[in-house]
C-alpha positions in Angstrom: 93.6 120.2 127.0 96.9 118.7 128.0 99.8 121.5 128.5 102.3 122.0 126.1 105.8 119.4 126.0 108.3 122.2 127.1 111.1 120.2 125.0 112.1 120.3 121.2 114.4 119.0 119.0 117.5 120.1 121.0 116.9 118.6 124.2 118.7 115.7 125.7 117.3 112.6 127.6 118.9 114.0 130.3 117.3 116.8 130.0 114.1 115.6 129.6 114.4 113.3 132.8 115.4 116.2 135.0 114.1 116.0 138.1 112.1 113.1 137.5 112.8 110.2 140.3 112.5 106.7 139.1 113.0 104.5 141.6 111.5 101.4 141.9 110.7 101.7 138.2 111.5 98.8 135.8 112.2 99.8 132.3 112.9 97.7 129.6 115.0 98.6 127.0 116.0 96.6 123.8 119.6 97.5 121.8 121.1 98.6 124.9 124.5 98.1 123.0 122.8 100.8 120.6 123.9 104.3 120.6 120.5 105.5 121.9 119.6 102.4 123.5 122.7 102.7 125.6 122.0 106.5 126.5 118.5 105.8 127.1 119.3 103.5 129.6 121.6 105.3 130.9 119.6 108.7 131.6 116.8 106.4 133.1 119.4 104.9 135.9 120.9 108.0 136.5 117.1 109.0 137.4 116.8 106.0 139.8 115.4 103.6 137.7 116.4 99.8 137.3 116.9 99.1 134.0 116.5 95.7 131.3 119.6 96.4 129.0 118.5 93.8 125.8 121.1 93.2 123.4 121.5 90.5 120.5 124.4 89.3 122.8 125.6 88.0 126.1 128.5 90.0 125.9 127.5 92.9 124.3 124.2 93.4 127.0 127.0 92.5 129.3 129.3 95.0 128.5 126.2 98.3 128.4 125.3 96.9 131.6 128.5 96.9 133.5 128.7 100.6 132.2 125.8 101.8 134.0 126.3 100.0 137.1 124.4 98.1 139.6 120.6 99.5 137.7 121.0 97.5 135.1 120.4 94.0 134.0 121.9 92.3 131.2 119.5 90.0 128.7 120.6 88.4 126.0 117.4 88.8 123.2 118.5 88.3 119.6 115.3 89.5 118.0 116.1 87.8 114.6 116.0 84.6 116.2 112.5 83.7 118.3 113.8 80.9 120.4 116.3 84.1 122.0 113.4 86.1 122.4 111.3 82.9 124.0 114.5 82.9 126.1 114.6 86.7 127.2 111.1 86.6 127.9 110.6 83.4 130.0 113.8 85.2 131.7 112.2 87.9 132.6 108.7 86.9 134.0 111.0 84.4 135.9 112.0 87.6 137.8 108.2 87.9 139.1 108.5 92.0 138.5 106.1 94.3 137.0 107.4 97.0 134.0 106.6 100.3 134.0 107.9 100.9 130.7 109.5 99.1 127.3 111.4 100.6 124.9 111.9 99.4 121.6 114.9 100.2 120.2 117.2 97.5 118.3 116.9 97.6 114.6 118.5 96.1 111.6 119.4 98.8 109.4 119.6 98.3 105.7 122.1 95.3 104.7 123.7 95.5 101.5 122.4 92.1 100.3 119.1 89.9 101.3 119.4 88.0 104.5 116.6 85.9 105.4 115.6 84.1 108.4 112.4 81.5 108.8 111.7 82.6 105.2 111.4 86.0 106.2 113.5 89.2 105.3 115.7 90.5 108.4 115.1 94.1 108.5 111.1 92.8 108.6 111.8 90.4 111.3 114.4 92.4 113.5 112.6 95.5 113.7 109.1 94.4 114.0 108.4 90.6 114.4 111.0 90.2 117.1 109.6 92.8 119.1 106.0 92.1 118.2 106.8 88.7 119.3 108.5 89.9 122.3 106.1 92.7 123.8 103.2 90.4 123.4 104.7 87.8 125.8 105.8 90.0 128.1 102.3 92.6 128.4 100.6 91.2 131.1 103.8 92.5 132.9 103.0 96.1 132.4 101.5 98.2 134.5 98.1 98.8 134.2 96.9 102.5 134.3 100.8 104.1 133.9 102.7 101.3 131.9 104.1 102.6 128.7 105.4 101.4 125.7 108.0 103.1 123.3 108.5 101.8 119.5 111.5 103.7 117.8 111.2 103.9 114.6 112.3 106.1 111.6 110.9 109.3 109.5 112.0 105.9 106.9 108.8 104.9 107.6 107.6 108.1 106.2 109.9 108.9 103.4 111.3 105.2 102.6 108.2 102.9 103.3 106.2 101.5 100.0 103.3 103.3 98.8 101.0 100.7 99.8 102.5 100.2 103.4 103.0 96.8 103.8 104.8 94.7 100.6 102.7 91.1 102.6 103.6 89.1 99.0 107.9 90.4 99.4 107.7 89.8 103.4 110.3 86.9 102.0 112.0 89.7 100.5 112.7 88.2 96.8 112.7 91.2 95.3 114.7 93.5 97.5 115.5 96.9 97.9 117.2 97.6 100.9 116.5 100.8 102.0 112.5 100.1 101.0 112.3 97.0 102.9 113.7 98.9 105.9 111.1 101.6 105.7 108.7 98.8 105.1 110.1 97.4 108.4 110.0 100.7 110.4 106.0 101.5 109.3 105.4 98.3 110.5 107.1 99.0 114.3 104.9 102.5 113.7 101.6 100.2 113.0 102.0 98.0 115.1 102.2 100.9 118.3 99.0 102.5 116.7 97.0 99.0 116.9 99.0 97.9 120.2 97.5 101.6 121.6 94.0 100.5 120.2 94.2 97.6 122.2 95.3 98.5 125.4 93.0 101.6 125.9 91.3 100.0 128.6 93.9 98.8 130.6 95.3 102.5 130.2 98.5 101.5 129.0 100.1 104.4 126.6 101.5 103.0 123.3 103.9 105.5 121.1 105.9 105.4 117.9 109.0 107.8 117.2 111.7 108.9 115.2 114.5 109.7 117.0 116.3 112.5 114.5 119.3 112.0 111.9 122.5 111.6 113.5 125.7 113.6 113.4 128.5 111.9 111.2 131.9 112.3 111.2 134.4 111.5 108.3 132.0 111.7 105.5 132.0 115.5 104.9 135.8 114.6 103.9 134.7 112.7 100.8 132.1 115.1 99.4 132.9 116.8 96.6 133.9 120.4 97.4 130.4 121.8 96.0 128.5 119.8 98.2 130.4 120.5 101.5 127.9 123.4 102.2 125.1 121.0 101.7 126.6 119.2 104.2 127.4 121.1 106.8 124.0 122.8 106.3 122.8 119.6 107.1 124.5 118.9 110.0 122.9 122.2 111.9 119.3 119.8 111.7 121.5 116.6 112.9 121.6 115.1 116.4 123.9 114.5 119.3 123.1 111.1 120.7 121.9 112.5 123.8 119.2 114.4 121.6 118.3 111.3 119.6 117.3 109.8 122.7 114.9 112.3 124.4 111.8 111.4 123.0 112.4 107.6 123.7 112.9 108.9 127.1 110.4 111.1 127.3 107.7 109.1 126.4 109.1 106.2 129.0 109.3 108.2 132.0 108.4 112.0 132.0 105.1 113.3 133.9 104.8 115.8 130.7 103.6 113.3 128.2 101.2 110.8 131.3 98.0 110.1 129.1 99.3 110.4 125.8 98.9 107.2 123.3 98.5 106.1 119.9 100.7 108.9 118.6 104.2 109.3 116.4 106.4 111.5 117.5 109.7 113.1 116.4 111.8 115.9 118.3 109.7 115.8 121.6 106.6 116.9 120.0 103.7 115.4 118.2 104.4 114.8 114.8 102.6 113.9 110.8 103.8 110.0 110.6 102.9 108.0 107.5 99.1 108.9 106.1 98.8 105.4 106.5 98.8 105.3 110.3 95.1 105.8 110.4 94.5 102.8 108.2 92.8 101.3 110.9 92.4 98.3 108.3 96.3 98.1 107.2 97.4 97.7 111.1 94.9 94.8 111.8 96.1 92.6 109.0 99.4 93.3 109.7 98.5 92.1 113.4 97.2 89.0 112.1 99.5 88.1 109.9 102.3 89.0 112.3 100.5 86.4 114.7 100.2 83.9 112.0 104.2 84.2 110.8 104.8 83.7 114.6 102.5 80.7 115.1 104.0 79.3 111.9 107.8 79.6 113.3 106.2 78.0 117.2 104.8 75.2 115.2 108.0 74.4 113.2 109.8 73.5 116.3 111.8 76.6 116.6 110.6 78.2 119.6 108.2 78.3 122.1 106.8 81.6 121.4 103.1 79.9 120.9 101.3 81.1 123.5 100.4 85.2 122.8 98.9 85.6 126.3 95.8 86.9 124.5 94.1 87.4 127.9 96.4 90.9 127.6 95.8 92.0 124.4 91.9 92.5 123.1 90.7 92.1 119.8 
């Protein structure tokens, strides 16, 4: 029986990574321009490691990168468009280096009004398609026997997702509701690590799904209603530093605590109850498929060159 995660819902990635050396380890990590993504990062170079910063920009990986200092590499990936992702891939094979680790981390959180790209809604295609199309190019890369891979996603994938999972007739969005298509969006990341985990057993590859905690906010207890300001502050004693929202991201990249552990959702350092729907072995291989086919439909348009899945790293 594995030994108990000595870390809870307190602990920082720092914390986490203590005493842990990393060097000559190559972590990817996407939304480095992210709060967590950027701390993430940030905690695994301070531990020695060299470090993929992935932002929807040139600039904006440019500018997390510079921050951390010579252990980190700047990618430009826009995960809402798949000829950028195409891009960030080929980039990164071209640098002929294997990965220990990816974290997923960009997301698209809840815009007010639809937004749509190649007919598909963004929350649905930021949050899982780019990085379903991305990971899948870049598997053969990992690491056979320690790789790992870390998909971030949300207790909204709990709390916010349909009751049926996956809405595959509103993947277009028309009728939208934006906080349901983005727990829609973040079941799917949480699918897609249990079926990703499934697949990659025999190559020993340990595939995980998270939520990183609710963050601390400042400003809004000022426009509560005086009753409410309790509630609130109640509230914030079970709210996050950033530092805290990024320990199980990177725990589950790097620490020796958790070696061995896949096809799990996690929250607070610990194993945790995801969606019932998680074991619906039957839900996550549709939503495979037809994440392949919405990917092969967008290569065959034209619009990128993401049609080749390198199926000789991922079994059936």
């Amino acid at each position: 029986m594995a030994s108990p995660v000595p870390y809870g819902p307190r602990s920082t990635a720092n914390q986490v990574l203590a005493g842990v050396d990393l060097t000559r380890r190559w972590i990817l990590v996407t939304g480095c321009d992210e709060e967590i993504g950027f701390e993430t990062m940030n905690a695994l170079a301070a531990n020695g490691a060299h470090v993929f910063g992935l932002a929807s920009s040139s600039s904006s990986a440019k500018n997390a990168c510079n921050q951390i200092g010579p252990r980190a590499t700047p990618v430009e990936c826009d995960l809402t468009d798949l000829d950028s992702v195409a891009a960030a891939a080929e980039m990164i094979r071209g640098l002929q280096v294997s990965l220990d680790a990816i974290i997923a981390n960009a997301e698209v959180a809840m815009p007010s009004t639809l937004r749509t790209r190649y007919g598909i809604e963004l929350q649905f295609l930021g949050n899982h398609i780019g990085h379903f199309a991305l990971i899948n190019q870049l598997l053969d890369l990992v690491r056979n026997g320690t790789g790992r891979i870390v998909m971030v996603s949300s207790s909204a994938s709990v709390t916010q997702a349909p009751p049926k999972g996956i809405m595959f007739d509103n993947l277009d969005g028309r009728f939208y509701d934006p906080v349901t298509c983005f727990g829609q969006s973040k079941l799917a990341v949480a699918l897609y690590a249990k079926e990703l985990s499934r697949r990659l057993r025999r190559r020993a590859i340990a595939v995980n799904s998270l939520h990183p905690g609710a963050a601390k906010g400042i400003g809004v207890r000022q426009s509560l209603l005086l009753p409410l300001r309790a509630v609130r502050s109640t509230m914030q004693l079970f709210m996050k530093s950033v530092g805290q929202r990024a320990a199980t991201a990177a725990l589950l990249a790097a620490s020796p605590c958790v070696a061995g552990i896949t096809g799990e959702y996690w929250s607070d350092c610990q194993v945790a109850e995801g969606n019932p729907l998680l074991n619906d072995g039957e839900l996550a291989k549709r939503l495979w498929q037809v994440s392949v086919q919405i990917v092969e439909r967008i290569a065959n348009a034209g619009r990128s060159n993401l049609g080749a899945m390198r199926p000789e790293a991922i079994e059936g």
